[in-house]
LUMRO-557269 format. One record per residue (C-alpha): x negated, z, y. Coordinates in pm, 1 decimal. Layout:
# LUMRO-557269
X Z Y;
...
END
This chain:
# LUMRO-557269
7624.8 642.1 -17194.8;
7899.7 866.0 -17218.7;
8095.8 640.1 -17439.3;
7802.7 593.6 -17701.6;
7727.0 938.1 -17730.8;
8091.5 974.7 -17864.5;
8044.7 734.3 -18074.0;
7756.3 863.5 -18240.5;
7952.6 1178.1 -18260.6;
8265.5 1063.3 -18401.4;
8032.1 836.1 -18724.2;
7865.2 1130.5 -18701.7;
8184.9 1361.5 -18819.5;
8233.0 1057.2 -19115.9;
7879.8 1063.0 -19242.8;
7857.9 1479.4 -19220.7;
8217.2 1510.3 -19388.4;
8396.6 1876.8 -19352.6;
8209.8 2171.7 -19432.9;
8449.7 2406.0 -19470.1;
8270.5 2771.7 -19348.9;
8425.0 3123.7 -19460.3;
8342.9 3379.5 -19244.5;
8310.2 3657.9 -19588.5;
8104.6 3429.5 -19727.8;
7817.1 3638.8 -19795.1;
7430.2 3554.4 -20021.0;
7370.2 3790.6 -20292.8;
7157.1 3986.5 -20002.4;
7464.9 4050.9 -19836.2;
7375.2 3850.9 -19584.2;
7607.0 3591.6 -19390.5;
7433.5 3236.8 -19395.4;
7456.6 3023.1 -19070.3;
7282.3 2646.2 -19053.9;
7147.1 2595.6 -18730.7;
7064.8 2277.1 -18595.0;
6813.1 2205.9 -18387.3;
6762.4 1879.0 -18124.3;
6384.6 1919.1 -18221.6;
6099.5 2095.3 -18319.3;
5885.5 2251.0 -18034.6;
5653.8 2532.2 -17953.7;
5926.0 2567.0 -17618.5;
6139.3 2711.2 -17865.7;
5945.1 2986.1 -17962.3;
6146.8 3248.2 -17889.8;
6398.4 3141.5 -18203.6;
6139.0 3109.1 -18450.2;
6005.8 3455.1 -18331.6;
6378.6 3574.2 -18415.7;
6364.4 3410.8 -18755.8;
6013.4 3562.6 -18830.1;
6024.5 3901.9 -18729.8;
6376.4 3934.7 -18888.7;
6567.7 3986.1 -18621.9;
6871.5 3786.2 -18750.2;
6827.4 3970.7 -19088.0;
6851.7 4322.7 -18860.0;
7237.4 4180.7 -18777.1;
7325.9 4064.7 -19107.2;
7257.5 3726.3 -19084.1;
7031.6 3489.9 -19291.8;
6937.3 3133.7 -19095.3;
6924.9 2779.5 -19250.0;
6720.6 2613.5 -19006.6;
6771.6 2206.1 -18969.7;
6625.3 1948.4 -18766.1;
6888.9 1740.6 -18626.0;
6678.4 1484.7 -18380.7;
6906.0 1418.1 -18035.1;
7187.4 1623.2 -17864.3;
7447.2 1342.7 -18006.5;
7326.3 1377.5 -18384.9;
7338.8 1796.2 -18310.2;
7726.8 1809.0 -18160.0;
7820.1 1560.8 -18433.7;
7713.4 1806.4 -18702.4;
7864.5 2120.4 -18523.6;
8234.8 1917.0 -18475.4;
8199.5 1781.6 -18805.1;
8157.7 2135.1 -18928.5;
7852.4 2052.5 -19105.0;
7648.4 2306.3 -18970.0;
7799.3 2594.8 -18773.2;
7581.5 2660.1 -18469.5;
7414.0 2360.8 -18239.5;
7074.6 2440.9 -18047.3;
7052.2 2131.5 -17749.5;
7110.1 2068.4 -17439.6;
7410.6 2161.6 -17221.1;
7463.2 1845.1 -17114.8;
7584.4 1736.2 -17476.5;
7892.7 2008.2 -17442.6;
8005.5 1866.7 -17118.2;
8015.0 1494.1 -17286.2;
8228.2 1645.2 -17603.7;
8456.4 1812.6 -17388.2;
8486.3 1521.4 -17103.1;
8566.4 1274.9 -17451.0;
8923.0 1454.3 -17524.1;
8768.7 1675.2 -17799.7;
9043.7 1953.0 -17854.7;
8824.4 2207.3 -18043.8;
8532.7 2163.1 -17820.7;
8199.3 2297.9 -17806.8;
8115.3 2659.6 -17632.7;
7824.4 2744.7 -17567.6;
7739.3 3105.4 -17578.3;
7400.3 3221.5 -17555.3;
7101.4 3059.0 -17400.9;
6756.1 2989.7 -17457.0;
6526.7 2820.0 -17256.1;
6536.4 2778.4 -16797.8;
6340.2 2558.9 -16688.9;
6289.1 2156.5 -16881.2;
6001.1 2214.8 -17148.1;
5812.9 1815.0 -17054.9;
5535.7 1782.6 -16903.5;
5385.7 1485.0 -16728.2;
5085.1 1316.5 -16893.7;
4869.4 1083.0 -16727.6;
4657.9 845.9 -16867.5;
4385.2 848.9 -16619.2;
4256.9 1208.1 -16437.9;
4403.1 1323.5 -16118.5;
4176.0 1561.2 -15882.6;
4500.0 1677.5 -15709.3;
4823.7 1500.5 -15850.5;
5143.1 1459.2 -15652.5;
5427.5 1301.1 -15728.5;
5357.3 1035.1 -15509.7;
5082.2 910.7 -15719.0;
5373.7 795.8 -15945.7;
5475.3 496.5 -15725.7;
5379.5 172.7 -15831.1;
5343.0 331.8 -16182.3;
5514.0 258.3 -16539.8;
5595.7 589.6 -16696.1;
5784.3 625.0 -17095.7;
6073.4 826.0 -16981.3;
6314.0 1080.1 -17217.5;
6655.2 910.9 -17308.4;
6881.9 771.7 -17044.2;
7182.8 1087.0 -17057.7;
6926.2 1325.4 -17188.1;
6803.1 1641.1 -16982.8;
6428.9 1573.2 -16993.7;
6475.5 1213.0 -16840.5;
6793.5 1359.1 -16566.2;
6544.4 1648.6 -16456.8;
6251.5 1404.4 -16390.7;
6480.9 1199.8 -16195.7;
6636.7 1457.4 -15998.1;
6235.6 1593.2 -15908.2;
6181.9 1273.2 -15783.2;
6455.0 1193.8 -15557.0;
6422.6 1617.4 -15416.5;
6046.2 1442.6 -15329.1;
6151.5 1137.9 -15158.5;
6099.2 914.2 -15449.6;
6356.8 686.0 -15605.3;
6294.7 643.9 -15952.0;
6490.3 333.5 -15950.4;
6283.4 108.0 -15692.2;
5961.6 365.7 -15639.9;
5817.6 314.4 -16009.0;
5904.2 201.5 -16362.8;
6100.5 469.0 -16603.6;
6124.3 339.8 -16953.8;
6418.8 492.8 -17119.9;
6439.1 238.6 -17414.5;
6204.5 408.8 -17653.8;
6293.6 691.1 -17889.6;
6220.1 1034.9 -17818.7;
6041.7 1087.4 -18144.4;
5776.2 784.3 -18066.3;
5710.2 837.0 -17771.0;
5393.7 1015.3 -17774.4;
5306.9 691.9 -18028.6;
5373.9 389.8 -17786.8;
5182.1 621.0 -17485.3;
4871.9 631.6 -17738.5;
4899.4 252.5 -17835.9;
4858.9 152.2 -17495.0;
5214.2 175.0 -17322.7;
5229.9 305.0 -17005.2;
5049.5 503.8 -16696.3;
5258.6 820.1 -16766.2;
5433.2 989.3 -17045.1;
5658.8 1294.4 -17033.1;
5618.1 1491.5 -17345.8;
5704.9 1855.9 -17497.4;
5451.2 2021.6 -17688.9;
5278.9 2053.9 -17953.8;
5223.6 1649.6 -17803.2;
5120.9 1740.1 -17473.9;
4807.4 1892.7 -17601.2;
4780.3 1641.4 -17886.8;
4755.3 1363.9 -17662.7;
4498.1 1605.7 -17418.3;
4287.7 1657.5 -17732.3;
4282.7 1319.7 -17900.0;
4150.1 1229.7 -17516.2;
4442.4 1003.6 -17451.7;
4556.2 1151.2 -17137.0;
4584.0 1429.5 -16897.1;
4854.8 1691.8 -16855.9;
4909.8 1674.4 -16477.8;
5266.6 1866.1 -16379.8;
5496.3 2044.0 -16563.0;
5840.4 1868.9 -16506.5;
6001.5 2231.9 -16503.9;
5881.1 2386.8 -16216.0;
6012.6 2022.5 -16034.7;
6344.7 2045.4 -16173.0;
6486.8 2437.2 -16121.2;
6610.5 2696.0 -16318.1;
6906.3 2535.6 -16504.2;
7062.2 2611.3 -16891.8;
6815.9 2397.4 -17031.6;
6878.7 2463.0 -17386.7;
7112.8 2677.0 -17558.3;
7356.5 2787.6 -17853.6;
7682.5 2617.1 -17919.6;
7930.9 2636.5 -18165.5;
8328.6 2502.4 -18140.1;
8620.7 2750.8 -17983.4;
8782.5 2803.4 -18315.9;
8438.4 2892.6 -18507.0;
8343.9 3162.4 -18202.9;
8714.7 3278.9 -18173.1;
8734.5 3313.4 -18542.8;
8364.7 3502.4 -18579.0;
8329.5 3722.6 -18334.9;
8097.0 3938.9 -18461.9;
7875.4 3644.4 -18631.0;
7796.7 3509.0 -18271.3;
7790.2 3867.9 -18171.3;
7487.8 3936.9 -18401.1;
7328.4 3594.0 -18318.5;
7312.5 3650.8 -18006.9;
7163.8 3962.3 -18024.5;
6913.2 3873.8 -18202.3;
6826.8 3547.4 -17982.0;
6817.4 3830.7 -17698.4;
6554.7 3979.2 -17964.6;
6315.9 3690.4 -17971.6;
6325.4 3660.2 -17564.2;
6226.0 4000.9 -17549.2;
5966.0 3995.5 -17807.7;
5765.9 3665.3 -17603.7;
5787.4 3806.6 -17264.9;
5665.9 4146.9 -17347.6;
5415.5 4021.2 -17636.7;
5034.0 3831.4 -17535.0;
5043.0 3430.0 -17645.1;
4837.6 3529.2 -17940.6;
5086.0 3813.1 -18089.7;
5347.6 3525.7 -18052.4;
5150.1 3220.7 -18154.2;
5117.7 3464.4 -18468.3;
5409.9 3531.3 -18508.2;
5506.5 3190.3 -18493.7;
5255.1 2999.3 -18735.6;
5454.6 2896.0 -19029.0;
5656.2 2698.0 -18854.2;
5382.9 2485.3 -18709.0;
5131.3 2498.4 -19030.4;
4954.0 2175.5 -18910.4;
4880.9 2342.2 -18600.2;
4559.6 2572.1 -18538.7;
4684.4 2896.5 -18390.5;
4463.8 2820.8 -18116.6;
4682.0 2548.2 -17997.7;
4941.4 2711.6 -18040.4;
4835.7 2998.5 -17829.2;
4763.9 2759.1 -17559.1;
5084.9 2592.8 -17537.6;
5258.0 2947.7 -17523.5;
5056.1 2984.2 -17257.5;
5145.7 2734.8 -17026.9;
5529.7 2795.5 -17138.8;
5494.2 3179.0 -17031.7;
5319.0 3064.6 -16712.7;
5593.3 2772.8 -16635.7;
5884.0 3086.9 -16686.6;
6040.4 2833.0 -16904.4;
6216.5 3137.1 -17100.9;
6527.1 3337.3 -16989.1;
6457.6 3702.6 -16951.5;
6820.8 3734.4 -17161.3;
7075.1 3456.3 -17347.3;
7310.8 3502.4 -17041.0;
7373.1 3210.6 -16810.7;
7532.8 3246.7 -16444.9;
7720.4 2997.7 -16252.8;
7462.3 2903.6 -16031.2;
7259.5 2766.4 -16333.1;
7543.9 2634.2 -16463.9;
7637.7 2414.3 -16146.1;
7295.7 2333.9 -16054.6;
7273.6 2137.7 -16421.3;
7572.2 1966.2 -16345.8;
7392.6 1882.9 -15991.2;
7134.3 1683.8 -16202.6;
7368.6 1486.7 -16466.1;
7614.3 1369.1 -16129.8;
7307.6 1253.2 -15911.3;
7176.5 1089.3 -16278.2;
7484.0 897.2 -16268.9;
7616.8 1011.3 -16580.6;
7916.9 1277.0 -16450.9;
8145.9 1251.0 -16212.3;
8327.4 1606.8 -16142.4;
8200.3 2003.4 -16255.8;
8340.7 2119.3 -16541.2;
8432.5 2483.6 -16501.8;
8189.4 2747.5 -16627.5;
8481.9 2886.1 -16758.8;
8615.0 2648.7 -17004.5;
8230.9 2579.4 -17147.3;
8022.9 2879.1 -17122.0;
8124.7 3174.8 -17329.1;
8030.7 3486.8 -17129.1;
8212.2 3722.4 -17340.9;
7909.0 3935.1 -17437.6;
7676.9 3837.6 -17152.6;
7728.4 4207.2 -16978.7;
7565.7 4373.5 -17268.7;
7254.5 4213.9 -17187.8;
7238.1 4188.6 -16785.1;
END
């Protein structure tokens, strides 16, 4: 797995090209433009499109160019290809760039989300669900190397289940139809983020049942990266990022579901804000937010826990050489 992802990183550094970024570059606003990519578009992110509404960024001298880059792989390929200058994925991807021989590796410096943002769908109704109602049962699993699908494994073997002999995990179809093949008939489980979750509820497909993030721990689920050279070289850019990323975590755990669901809207315009009040809702219930961007060694370790038992790493990298913590003590 390890050795594909690289691959898809490496084409991806010859289809992106060099993007050559000049840290006085400034709009006619004044304001220094960063393109941020995202490894997709979900209400669990929230908090970042509450910094880009309420102008947070904008408050640090910083305009955003928000892109959708589906996948950890197709995000790290545009940050090391310089295409964009700031990844938003998993930490996971990091640990894969840096374990491939990649000399100007990715950092990553502020996080995001602590807890996995799936949730388990079921197509029947369960009374009282437990886990062990998954054995004997097919359910569409995340990619094979990805968080969502590692966390779900690692909750089932903490609960006595081995998700190799117990049930069926299908990891062979993409993330993005997913939600599709569950609907068309695939499958006695699903693990989706929202805004599917409650699609799938609505359209009376299925039944949410267990939020994978309360099985899997408090880990750095997602989070900001960008390569050495681009944070040792900007300082104050990833400075003012991060503060305003501290910003938008602030804003959603002091602010109701429907102050953020508001604040939120335009980025989900096919989306009644009634949904998406609903979904915030079970985020701010699951704590799937930090309380800051900082991220302790405990978290850090307990991630790497969940890719060795997946099969997928063999020895800790060192929070050290990955995590940038230079700024974390102004926000403890």
């Amino acid at each position: 797995m390890k050795k594909i992802i690289i691959s898809l990183i490496i084409l991806g550094i010859i289809v992106f090209g060099i993007f050559i970024f000049r840290k006085e570059d400034k709009n006619d606003n004044g304001l220094t433009k960063i393109t941020l990519a995202e490894v997709t578009h979900s209400i669990f992110y929230a908090p970042q499109y509450v910094a880009i509404s309420e102008g947070f960024f904008e408050e640090e001298g910083i305009e955003i160019e928000l892109i959708l880059a589906s996948g950890a792989d197709a995000v790290t390929a545009a940050v090391l290809s310089g295409d964009v200058q700031i990844g938003f994925c998993g930490t996971e991807a990091t640990i894969y760039v840096y374990n491939g021989g990649e000399k100007d590796y990715l950092q990553t410096f502020a996080g995001l989300t602590q807890k996995d943002g799936s949730f388990l769908v079921a197509r029947e109704e369960y009374e009282n669900f437990t886990l062990e109602d998954l054995k004997g049962k097919y359910v569409i699993g995340g990619r094979k190397g990805g968080m969502p699908e590692m966390t779900f494994e690692w909750a089932l073997r903490e609960n006595g289940i081995d998700p190799n002999t117990d049930l069926t995990i299908d990891t062979s179809i993409d993330f993005a139809a997913m939600q599709g093949a569950f609907i068309g008939g695939t499958g006695d489980f699903v693990t989706l983020f929202e805004p599917n979750a409650l699609a799938v509820e609505q359209a009376g497909y299925g039944h949410v049942v267990a939020y994978i993030g309360d099985l899997g721990g408090v880990v750095p689920y997602t989070a900001y990266n960008a390569k050495k050279s681009f944070i040792e070289e900007n300082p104050n850019i990833i400075k003012g990022f991060s503060n305003a990323i501290n910003k938008g975590l602030k804003f959603v755990e002091e602010k109701s579901s429907e102050e953020i669901a508001k604040s939120i809207i335009d980025f989900f315009p096919d989306t009644d804000i009634e949904d998406i009040t609903k979904m915030i809702e079970r985020y701010k219930e699951g704590e799937a937010w930090k309380s800051n961007i900082t991220i302790n060694e405990n978290e850090w370790n307990h991630i790497q826990d969940i890719i060795i038992a997946a099969g997928e790493l063999e020895n800790k990298v060192s929070f050290n050489d990955l995590i940038y913590s230079e700024y974390f003590k102004d926000y403890e």
